[in-house]
ROSE-4610 file (N, C-alpha, C; in Angstrom, 1 decimal, always signed):
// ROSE-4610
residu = [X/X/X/X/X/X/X/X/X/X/X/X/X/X/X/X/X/X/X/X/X/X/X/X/X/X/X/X/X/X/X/X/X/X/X/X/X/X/X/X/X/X/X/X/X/X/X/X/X/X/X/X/X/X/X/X/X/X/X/X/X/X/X/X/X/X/X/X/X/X/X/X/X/X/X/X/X/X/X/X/X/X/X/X/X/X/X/X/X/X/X/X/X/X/X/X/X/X/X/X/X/X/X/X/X/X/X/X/X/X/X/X/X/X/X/X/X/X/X/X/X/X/X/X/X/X/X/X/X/X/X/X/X/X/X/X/X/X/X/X/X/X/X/X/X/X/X/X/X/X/X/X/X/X/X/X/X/X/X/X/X/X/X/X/X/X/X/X/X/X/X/X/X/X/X/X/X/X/X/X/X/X/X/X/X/X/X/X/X/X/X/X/X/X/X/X/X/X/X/X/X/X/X/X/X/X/X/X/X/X/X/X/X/X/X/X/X/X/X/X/X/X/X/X/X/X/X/X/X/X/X/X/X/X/X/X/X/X/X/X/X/X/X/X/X/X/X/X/X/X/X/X/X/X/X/X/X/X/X/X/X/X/X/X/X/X/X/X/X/X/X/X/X/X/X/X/X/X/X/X/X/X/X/X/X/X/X/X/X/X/X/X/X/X/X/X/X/X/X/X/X/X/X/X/X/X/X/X/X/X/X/X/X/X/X/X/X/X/X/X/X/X/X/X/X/X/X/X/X/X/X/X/X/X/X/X/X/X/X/X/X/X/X/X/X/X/X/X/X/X/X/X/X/X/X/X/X/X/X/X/X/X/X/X/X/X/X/X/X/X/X/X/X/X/X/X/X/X/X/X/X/X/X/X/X/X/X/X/X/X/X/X/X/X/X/X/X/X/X]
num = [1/1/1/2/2/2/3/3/3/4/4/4/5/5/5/6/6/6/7/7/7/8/8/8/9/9/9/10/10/10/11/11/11/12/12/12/13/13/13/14/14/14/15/15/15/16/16/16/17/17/17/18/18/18/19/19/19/20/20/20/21/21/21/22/22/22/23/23/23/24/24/24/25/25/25/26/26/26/27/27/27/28/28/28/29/29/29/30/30/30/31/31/31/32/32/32/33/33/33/34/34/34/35/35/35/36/36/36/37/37/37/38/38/38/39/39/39/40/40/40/41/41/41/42/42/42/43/43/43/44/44/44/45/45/45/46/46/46/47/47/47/48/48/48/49/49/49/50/50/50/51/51/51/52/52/52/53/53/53/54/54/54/55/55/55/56/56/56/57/57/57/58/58/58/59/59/59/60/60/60/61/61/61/62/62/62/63/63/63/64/64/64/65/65/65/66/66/66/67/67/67/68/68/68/69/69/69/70/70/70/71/71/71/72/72/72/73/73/73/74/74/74/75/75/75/76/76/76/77/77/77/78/78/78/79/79/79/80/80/80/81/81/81/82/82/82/83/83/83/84/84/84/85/85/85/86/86/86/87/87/87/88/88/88/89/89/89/90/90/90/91/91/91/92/92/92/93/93/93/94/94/94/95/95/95/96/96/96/97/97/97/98/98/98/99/99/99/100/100/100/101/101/101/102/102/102/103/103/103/104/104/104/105/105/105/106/106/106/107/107/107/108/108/108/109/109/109/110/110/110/111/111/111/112/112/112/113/113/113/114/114/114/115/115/115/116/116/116/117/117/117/118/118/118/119/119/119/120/120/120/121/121/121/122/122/122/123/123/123/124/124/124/125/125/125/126/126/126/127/127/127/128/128/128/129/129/129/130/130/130/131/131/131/132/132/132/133/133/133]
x = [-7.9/-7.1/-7.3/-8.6/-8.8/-8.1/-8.6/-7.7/-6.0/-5.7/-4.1/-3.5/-4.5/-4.7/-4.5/-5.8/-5.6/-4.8/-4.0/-2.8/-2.1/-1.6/-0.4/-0.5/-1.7/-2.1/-1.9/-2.6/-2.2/-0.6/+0.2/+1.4/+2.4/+1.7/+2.1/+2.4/+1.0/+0.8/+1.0/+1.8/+1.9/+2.8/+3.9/+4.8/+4.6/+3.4/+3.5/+2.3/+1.6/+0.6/+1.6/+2.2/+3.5/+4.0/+4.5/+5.1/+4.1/+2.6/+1.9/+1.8/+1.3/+0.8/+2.0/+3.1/+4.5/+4.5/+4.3/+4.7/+3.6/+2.7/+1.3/+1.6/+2.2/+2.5/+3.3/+4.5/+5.6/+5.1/+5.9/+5.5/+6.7/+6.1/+7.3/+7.5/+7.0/+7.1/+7.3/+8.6/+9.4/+9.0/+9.0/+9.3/+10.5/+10.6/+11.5/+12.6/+13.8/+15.5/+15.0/+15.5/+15.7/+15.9/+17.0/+17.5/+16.4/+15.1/+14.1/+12.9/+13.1/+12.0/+12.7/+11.3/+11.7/+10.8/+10.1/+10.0/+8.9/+7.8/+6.9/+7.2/+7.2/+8.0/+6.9/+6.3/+5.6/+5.4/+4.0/+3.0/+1.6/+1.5/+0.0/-0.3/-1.5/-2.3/-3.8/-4.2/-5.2/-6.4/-7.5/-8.3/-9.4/-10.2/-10.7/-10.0/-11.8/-11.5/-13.1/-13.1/-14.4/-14.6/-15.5/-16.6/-16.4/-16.6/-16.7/-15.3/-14.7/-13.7/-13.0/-12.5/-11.8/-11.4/-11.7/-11.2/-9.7/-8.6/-7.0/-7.0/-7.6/-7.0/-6.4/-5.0/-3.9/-4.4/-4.7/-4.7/-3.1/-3.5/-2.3/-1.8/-0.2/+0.2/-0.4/-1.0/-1.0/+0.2/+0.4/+2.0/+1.5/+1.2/+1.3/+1.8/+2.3/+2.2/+1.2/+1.1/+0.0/+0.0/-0.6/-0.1/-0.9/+0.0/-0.4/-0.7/-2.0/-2.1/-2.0/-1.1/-0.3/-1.5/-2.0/-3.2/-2.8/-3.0/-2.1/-3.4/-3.4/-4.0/-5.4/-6.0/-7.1/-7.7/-7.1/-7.1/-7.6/-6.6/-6.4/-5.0/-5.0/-4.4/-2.8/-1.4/-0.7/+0.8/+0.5/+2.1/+1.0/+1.6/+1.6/+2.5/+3.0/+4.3/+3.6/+4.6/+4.2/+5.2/+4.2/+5.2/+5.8/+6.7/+7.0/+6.4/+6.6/+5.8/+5.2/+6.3/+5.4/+4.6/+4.0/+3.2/+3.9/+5.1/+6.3/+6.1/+6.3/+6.9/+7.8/+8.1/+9.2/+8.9/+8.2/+7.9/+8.8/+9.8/+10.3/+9.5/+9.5/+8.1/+8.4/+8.1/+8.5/+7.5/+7.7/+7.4/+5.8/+5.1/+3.4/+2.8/+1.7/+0.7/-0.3/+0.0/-0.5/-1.4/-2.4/-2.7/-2.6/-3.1/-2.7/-3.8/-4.0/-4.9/-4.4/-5.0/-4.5/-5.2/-5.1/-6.0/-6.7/-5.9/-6.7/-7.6/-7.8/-8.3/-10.3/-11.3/-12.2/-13.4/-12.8/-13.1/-12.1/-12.3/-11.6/-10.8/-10.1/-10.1/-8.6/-9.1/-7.5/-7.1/-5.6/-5.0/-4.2/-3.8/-3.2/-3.9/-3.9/-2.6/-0.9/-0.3/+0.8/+1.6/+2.5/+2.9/+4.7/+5.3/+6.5/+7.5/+8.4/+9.3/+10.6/+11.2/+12.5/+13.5/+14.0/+15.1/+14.4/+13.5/+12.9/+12.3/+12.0/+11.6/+10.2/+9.0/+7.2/+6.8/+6.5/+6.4/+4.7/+4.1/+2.9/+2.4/+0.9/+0.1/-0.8/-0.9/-2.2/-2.7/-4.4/-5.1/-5.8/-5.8/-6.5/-7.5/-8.6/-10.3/-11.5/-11.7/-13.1/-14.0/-14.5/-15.1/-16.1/-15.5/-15.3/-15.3/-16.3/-16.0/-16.6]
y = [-39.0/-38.2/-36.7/-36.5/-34.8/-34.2/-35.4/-34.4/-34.4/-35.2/-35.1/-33.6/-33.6/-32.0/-30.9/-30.7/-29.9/-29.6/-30.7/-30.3/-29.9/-30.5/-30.3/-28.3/-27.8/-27.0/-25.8/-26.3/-25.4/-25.3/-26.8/-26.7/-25.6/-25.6/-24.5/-23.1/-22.9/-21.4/-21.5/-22.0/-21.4/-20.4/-20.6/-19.7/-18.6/-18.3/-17.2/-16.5/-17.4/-17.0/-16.6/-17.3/-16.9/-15.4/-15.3/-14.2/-12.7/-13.1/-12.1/-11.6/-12.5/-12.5/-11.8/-12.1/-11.5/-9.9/-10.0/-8.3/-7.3/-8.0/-7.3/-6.6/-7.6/-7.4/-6.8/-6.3/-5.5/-3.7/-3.4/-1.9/-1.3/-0.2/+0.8/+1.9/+1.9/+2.7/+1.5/+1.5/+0.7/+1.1/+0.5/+1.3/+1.9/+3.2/+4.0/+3.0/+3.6/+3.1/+3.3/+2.3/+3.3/+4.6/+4.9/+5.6/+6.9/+6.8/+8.0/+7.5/+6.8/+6.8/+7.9/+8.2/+9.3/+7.8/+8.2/+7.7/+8.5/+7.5/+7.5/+7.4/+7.9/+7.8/+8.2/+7.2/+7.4/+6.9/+6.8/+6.2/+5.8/+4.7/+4.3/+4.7/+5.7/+6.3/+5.3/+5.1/+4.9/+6.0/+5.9/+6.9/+6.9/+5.4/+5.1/+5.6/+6.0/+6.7/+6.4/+5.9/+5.1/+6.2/+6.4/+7.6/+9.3/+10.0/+11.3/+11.9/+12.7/+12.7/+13.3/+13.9/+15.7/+16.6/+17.6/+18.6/+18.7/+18.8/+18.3/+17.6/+16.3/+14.8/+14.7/+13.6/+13.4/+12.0/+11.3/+10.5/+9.5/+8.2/+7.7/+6.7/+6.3/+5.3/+4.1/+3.1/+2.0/+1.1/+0.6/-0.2/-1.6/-1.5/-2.8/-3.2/-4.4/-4.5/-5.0/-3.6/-4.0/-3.7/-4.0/-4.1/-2.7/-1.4/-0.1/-0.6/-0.2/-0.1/+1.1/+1.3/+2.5/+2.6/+3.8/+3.9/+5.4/+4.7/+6.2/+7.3/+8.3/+9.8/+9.1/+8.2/+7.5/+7.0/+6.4/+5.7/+4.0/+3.9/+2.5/+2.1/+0.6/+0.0/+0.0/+0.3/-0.4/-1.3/-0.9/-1.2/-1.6/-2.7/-3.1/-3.2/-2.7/-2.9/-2.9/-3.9/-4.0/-2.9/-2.7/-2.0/-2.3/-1.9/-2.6/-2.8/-3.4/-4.0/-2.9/-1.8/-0.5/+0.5/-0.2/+0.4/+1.7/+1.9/+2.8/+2.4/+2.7/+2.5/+3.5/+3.1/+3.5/+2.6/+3.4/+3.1/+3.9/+3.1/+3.7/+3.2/+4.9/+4.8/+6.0/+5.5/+7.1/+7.8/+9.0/+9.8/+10.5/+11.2/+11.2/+11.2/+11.4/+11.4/+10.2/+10.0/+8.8/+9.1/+8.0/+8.1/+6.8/+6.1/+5.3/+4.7/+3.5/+2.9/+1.7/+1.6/+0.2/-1.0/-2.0/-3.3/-3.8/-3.4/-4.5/-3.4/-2.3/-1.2/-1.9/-1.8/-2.4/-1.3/+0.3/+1.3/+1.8/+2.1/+1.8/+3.7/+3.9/+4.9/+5.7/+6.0/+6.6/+8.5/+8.3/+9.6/+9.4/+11.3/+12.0/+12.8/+13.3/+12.8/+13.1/+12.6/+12.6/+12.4/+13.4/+14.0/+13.6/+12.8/+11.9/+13.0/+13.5/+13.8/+13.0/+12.8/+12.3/+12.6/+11.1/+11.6/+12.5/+12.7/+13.1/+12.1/+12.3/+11.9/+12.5/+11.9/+12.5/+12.0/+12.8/+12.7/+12.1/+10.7/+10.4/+9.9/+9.8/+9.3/+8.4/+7.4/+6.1/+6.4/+5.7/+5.7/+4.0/+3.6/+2.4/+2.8/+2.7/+3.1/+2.2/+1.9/+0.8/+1.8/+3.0/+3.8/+4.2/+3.8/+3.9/+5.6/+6.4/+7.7/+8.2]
z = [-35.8/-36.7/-36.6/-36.2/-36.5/-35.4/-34.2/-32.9/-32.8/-33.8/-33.8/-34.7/-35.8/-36.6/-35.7/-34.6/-34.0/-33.2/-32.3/-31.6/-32.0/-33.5/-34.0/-34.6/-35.3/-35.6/-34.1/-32.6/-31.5/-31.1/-31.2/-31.0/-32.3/-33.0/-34.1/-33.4/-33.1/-33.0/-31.9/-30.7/-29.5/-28.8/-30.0/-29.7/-29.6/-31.0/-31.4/-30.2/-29.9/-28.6/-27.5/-27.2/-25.6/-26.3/-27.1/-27.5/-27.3/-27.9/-28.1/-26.8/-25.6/-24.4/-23.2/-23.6/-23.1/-23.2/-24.7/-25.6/-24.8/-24.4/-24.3/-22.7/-21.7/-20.4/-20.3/-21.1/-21.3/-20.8/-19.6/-18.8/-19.6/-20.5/-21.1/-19.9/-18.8/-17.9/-16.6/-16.3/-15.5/-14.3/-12.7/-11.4/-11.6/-10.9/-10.3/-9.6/-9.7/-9.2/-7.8/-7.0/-5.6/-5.3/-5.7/-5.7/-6.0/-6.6/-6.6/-5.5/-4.6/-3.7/-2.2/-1.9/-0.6/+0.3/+1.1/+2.5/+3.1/+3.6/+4.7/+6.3/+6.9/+8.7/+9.3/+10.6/+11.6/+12.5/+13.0/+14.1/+13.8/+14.3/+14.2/+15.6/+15.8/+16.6/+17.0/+18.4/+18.5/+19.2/+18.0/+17.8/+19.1/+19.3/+20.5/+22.0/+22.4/+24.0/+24.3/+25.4/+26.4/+27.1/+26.6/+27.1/+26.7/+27.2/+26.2/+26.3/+25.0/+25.3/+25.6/+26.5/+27.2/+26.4/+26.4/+25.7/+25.2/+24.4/+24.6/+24.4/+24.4/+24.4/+23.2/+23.4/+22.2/+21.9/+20.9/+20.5/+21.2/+21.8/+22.5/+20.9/+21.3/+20.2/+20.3/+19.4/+19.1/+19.0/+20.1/+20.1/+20.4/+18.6/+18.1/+17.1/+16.9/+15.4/+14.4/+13.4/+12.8/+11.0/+10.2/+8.7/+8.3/+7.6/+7.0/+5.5/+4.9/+3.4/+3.2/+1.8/+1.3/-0.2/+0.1/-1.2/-2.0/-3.4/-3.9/-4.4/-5.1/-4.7/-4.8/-5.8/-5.8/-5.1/-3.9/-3.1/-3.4/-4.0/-4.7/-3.8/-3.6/-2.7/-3.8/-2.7/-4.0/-2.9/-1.7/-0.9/+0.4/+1.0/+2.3/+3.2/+4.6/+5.3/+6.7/+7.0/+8.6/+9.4/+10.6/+11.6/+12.7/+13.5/+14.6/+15.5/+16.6/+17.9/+17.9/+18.3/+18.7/+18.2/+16.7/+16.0/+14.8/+14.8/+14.0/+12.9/+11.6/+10.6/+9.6/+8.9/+7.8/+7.1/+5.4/+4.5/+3.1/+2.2/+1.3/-0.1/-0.7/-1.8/-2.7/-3.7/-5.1/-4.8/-5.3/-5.6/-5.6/-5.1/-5.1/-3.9/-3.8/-2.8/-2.7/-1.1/-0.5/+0.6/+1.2/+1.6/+2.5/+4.1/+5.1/+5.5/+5.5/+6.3/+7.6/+8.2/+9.4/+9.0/+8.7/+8.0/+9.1/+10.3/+11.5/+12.2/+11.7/+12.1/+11.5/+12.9/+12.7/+11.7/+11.9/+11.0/+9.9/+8.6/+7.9/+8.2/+8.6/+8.9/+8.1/+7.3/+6.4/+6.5/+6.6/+6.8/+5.7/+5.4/+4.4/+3.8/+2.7/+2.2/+2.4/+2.2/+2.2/+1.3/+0.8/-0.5/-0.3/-1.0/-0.7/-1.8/-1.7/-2.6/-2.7/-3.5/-3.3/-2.6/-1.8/-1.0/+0.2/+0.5/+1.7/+2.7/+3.7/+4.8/+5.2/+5.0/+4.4/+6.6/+7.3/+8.5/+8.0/+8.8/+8.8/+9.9/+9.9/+11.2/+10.1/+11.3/+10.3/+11.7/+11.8/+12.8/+13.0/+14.4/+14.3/+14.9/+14.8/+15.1/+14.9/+16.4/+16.6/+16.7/+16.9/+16.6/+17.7/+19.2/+20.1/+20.8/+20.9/+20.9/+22.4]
């Protein structure tokens, strides 16, 4: 009998539990429309070079496909996109400064920042780095 009390007593208040738990999750600060994101555009560079390394040397492309973490001024993770075979990407993203990492990169090796305005096109380099010097 007592445990039919308490159900009936939880089935009471649940609503009011769903509701609280809802209200609580509620962001009065929405994401941005599309329509306000500008854009990350690049190359993933590979930073490794076997044996010492020439004076001038350009870092060659990484043409691969590989996954960029998008970290904002904190460098807290908040966007992942993959890039093409040939290691490219195009990343569309509001507003603020970012910074790039490569996931499959064996050193954690991050560039930027990189400062996105709207409706702009933010030129970037990620690096993939075994640390290989």
């Amino acid at each position: 009998m007592q445990i039919k009390k308490i159900i009936l007593s939880v089935l009471k208040t649940l609503p009011i539990i769903l509701i609280l738990i809802f209200t609580s999750c509620y962001d009065a600060n929405p994401l941005p429309s599309p329509s306000n994101f500008g854009s990350l555009t690049g190359q993933v560079y590979n930073l490794s070079h076997p044996g010492p390394i020439p004076i001038g040397w350009i870092p060659p492309p990484y043409e691969k496909q590989c996954t960029i973490i998008v970290l904002d001024k904190n460098r807290n993770p908040i966007l992942v996109s993959l890039t093409d075979d040939k290691g490219k990407f195009s990343i569309s993203i509001f507003d603020g400064s970012f910074y790039l990492r490569v996931k499959e990169s064996p050193l954690p090796t991050e560039s930027g920042p990189y400062d996105v305005k709207e409706g702009q096109i933010t030129k970037a380099e990620a690096f993939y780095d075994v640390g290989m010097r």
